[in-house]
N, C-alpha and C positions, 0 to 999 in steps of 0.2 A: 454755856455752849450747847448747841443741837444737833454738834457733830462730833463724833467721836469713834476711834479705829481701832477696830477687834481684830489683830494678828494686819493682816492687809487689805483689810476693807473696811471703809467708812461705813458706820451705823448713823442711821439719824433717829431723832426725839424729837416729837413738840405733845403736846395737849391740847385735848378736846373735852369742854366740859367738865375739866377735873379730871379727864381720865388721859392716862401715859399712850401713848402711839409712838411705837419703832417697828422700823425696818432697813432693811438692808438695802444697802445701795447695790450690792453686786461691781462696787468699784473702788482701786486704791488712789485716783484721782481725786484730790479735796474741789477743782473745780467741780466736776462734773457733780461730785456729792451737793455739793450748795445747790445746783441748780434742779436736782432733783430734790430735794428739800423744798426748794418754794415752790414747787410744783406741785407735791404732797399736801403744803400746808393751803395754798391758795383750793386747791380739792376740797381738803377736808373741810375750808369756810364757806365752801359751795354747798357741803353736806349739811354743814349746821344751821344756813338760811333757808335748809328746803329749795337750793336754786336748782340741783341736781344732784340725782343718788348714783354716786361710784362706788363701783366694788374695787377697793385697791390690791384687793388678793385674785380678782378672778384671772382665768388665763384667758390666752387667745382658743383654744381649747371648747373652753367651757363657752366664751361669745359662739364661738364658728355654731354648736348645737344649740345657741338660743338663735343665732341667722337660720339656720335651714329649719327650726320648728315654727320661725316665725311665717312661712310657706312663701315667701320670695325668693328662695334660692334657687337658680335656674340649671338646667342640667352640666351646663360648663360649668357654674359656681361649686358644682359638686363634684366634677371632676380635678380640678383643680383644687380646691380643699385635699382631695386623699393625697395628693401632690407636699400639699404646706403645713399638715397638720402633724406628718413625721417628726418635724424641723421645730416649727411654733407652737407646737400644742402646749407645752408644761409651762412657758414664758408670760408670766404675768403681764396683761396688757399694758400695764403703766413702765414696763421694762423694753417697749417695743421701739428701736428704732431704725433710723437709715443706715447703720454701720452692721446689723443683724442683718439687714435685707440683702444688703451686698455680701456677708459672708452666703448669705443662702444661694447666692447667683453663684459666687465661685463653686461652691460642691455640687451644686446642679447639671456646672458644664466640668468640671472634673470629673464625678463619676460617669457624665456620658457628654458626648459631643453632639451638644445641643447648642441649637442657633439664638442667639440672642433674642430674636421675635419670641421664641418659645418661654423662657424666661421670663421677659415683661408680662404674656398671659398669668402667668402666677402670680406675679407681683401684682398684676391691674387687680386680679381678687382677690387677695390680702388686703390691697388699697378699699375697695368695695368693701369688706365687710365690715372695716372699721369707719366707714363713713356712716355705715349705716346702725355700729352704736353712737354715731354722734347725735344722728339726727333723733336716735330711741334714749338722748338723754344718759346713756350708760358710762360715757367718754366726755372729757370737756374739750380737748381736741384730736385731732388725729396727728398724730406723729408722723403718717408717710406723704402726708396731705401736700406737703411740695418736690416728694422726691422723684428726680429724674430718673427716667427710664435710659436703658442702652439706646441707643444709634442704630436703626434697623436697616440691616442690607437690602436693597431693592432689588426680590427675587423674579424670577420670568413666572409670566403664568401657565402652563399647560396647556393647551389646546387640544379637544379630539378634531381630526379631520376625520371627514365622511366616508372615506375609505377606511380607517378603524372603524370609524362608528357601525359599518354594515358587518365587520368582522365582530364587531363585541357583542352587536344583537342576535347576530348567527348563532350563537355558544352560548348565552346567555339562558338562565333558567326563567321559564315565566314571569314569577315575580319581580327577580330582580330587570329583566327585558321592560317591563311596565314603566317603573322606576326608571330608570335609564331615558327612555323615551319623555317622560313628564318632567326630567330634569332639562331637557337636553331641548324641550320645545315651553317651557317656562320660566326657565330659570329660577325654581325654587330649591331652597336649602334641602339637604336629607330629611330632617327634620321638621318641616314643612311639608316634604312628601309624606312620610310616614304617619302625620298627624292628618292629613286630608283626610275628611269626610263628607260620603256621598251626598248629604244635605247640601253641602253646600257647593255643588255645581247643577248652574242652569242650563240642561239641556237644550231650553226652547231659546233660549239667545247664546248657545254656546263660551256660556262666561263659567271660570271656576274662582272663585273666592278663599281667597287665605287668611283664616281665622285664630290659628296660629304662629305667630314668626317667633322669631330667636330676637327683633327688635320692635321697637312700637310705631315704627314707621310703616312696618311691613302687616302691618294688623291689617285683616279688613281690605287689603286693597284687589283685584280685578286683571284677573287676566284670559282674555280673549282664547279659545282653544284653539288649537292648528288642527287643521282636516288628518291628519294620520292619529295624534290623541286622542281627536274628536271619535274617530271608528272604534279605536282599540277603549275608550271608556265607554262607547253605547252599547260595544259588544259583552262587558260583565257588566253591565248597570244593574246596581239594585237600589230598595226604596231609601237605603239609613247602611251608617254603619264605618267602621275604614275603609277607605276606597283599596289602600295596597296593602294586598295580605299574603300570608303563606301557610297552605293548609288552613287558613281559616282564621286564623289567627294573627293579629296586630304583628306589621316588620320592625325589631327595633336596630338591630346589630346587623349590618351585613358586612362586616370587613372580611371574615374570610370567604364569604362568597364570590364577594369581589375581587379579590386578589389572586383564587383559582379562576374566576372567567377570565381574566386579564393573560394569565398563563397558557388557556387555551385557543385566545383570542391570538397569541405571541404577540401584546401589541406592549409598549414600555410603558412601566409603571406612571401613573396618573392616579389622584386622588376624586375620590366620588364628586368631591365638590369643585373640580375642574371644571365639570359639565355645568356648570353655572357661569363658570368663566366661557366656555366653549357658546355659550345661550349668548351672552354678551357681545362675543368678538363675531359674530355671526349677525346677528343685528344690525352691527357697525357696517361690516362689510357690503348688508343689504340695501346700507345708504339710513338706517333710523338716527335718529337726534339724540343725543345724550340725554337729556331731560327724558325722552319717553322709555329709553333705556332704563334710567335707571327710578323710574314709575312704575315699570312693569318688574324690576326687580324688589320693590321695595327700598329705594335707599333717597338718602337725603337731599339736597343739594349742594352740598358740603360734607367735610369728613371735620367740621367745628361741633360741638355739640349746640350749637343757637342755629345751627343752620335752618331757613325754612323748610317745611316738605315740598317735593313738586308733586302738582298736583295734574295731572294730564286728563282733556277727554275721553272717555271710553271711542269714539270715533276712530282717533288717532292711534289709541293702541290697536285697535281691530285692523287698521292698513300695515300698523309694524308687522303685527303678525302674519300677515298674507304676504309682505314684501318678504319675508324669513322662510316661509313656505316656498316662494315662488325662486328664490334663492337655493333652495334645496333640490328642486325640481332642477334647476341647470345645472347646478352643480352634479348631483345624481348622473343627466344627461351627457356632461363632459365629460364624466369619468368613464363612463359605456363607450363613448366615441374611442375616447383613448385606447382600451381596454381592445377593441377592435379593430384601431389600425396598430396596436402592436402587434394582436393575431395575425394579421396579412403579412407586417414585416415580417415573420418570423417564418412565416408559411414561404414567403417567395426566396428567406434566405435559405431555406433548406429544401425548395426545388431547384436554386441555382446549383448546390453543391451535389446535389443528385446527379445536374445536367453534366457539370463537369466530369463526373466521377464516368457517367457514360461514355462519353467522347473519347477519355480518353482510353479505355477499354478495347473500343472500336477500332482507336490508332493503334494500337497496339497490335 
């Protein structure tokens, strides 16, 4: 036998080479122990063909620090690690499965009421980082490798209108005014903005080039400047360096900046990256194509991962962006109109009540 039960939990035995191997299963189910059994021993004939070297003691722990020294770990991936490494860290990786994942979704949204979307983020990078000891040979398979995600509610997206937007710039500190504007006429990520540098905008064809995205679609691609950016980046230009800074120095963190301008803006909370949605729904409105929409954002032609990239002419985005401009400009314009026959209403409602208040004085 290669199974056998210590008080209420299955141990298993086999041999390697003459030499004895046990472990524990962590279960008092004989199924479940047999099928971690062949799962052990089929490993360990991986080990002894040289077809792949397993650690069957390392944890998830110990992989997460060989992922982030391996220098792929992106700034989400490490947010979310400080998130799963509470929960997974001591759990040996050959111990990991779908019934652990789902205990971590319920204490996730027990101890806070957090939305399901929020959730599958942690899960997507638990998923990631053990794909990626699959592919380093560390793993023979991934264990979360078919597991379903929650059901994602389909949330509204934010929008600023241009009457907050002139109140949020009003209040707004320098840096983050800059920011806000380059969001708001580009439609790039925070992180995108914050990593811009000045190399890489062409003045003399008013192109800014995004060298770093959050995806690889968004590498590298080309966006046309709007004449109000265009002023407010000729006006600090220098030769090299981050284009948005404060004091001098690289912006990484702006949440509480944001959150007291929004306060004094008194406009309803809105998240930074709204204004990406705000770039978007702005475009649509000015009559631009989905395709060049979403060229000028960076994004696929699908949300498959085989999806093609779109690939648009520079032409074409240079007219989105003037149609956006020119969009701005009326709009701006409509709201002044507005803005001004509410002054008249207001002025003649309160000469009428004047007129009245005369007359009848007079009858009197």
């Amino acid at each position: 036998m290669s199974l056998w039960k210590r008080g209420k939990v299955w141990w298993v035995y086999f041999y390697i080479d003459g030499i004895r191997q046990q472990y524990s299963t962590n279960t008092g189910n004989r199924k479940q122990a047999q099928k971690i059994l062949d799962k052990l021993k089929t490993e360990a004939n991986a080990r002894r063909h040289q077809l792949i070297e397993v650690d069957p003691d390392m944890t998830f722990g110990g992989l997460a620090a060989r992922f982030i020294a391996s220098g792929i770990a992106r700034p989400h991936h490490l947010y979310h690690l400080k998130i799963l490494l509470p929960y997974f860290s001591e759990i040996p990786i050959l111990r990991l499965n779908k019934a652990q994942a789902e205990e971590f979704r319920r204490r996730r949204q027990t101890n806070k009421q957090l939305k399901d979307a929020t959730v599958n983020r942690d899960l997507s990078v638990l998923r990631r980082v053990l794909y990626w000891a699959l592919d380093e040979s560390l793993i023979l398979v991934n264990p979360l490798a078919r597991m379903r995600m929650a059901r994602e509610r389909r949330t509204r997206r934010q929008v600023l209108s241009v009457e907050e937007e002139e109140r949020l710039l009003a209040v707004a500190p320098a840096h983050l005014q800059a920011m806000i504007i380059a969001a708001l006429d580009t439609g790039m990520r925070r992180g995108e903005i914050t990593s811009q540098r000045w190399e890489h905008i062409d003045f003399s064809r008013r192109l800014l080039f995004v060298t770093r995205s959050k995806t690889p679609q968004g590498e590298d691609r080309e966006i046309p400047l709007s004449q109000r950016l265009c002023d407010l980046l000729v006006r600090t230009r220098k030769e090299d360096g981050i284009v948005f800074t404060y004091q001098g120095n690289p912006v990484r963190i702006i949440k509480t900046t944001w959150r007291s301008t929004l306060r004094r803006a008194g406009i309803r909370h809105i998240r930074f990256h709204d204004l990406r949605h705000t770039f978007n729904t702005r475009l649509m409105e000015a009559g631009v194509m989905q395709e060049v929409r979403m060229a000028l954002m960076g994004h696929s032609s699908g949300q498959k991962v085989h999806s093609t990239y779109v690939h648009v002419e520079l032409p074409v985005k240079r007219e989105a962006i003037a149609r956006l401009d020119e969009w701005m400009k009326h709009q701006r314009a409509q709201g002044g109109q507005n803005a001004r026959s509410q002054t008249e209403t207001s002025t003649t409602s309160r000469d009428g009540v004047r007129t009245e208040a005369v007359e009848e004085e007079d009858t009197g």
